[in-house]
N, C-alpha and C positions, 0 to 999 in steps of 0.2 A: 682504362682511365682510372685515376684516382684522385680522390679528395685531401689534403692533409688540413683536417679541420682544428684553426685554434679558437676555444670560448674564452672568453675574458671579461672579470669581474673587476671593473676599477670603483675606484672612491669615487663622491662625487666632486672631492674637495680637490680635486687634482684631472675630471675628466676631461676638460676642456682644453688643457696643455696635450693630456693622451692621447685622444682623440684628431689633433693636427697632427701631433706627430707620427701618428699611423698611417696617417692620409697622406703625409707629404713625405715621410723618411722612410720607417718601416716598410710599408706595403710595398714602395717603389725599389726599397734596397732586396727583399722578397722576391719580386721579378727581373731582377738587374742579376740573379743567380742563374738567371736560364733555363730553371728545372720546373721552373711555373709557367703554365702560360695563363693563366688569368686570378683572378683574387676577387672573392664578392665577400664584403661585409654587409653582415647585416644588425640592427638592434635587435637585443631577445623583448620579447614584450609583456614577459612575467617580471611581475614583484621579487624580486631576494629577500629572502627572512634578514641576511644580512645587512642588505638595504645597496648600496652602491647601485650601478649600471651596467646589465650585463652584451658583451658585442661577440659575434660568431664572424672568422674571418673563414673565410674557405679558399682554399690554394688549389687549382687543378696540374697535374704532373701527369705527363703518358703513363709511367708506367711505376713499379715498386723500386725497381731499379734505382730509377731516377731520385724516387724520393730517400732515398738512403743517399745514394752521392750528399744530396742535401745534409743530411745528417751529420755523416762525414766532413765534408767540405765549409760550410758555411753553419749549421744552426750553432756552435758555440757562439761563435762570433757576437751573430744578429741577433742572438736570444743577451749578449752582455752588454749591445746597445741602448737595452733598456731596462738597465739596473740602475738607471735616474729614476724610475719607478717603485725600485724594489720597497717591500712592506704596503704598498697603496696600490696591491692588484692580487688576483687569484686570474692561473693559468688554468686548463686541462686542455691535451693534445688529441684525437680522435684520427686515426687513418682511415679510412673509407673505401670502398672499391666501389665505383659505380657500375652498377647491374642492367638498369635500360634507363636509356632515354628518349622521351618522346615529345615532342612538338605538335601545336593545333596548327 
């Protein structure tokens, strides 16, 4: 399994539009690829020297494979979806491999 983790720095003067729209467009058009099967966001809970508000989305995908189709197939796309943002956010992308997981 793997993770495709995106952090994201928005403005505050704009997070609140951002913010639905992740929830209700983004995240869903995300899973609507079929290379995900689930998505947790979370709030980071550090200060930014820069100031804004920072969110970690995490995408789970079987395999490497998989998250490259993504690549290929859909991230231009859905990553020019949200060029109504552009200048009023900071991305970075993180792939992951999950190594164990455990349950109480």
């Amino acid at each position: 399994m793997y993770i495709y983790n995106v952090t994201i720095n928005i403005e505050e003067t704009i997070h609140d539009v951002w913010l639905n729209w992740m929830k209700e467009e983004h995240i869903p058009d995300m899973l609507a690829t079929g290379k995900f099967s689930k998505a947790l966001m979370s709030k980071v809970l550090v200060d930014e020297e820069m100031g804004g508000l920072t969110y970690s989305v995490q995408y789970t995908t079987d395999s490497k494979e998989t998250l490259q189709k993504y690549y290929d197939e859909d991230a231009d796309h859905l990553r020019a979806k949200g060029n109504r943002f552009a200048g009023k956010f900071v991305a970075f992308r993180t792939e992951l491999e999950i190594v164990s997981k455990q349950n109480v």
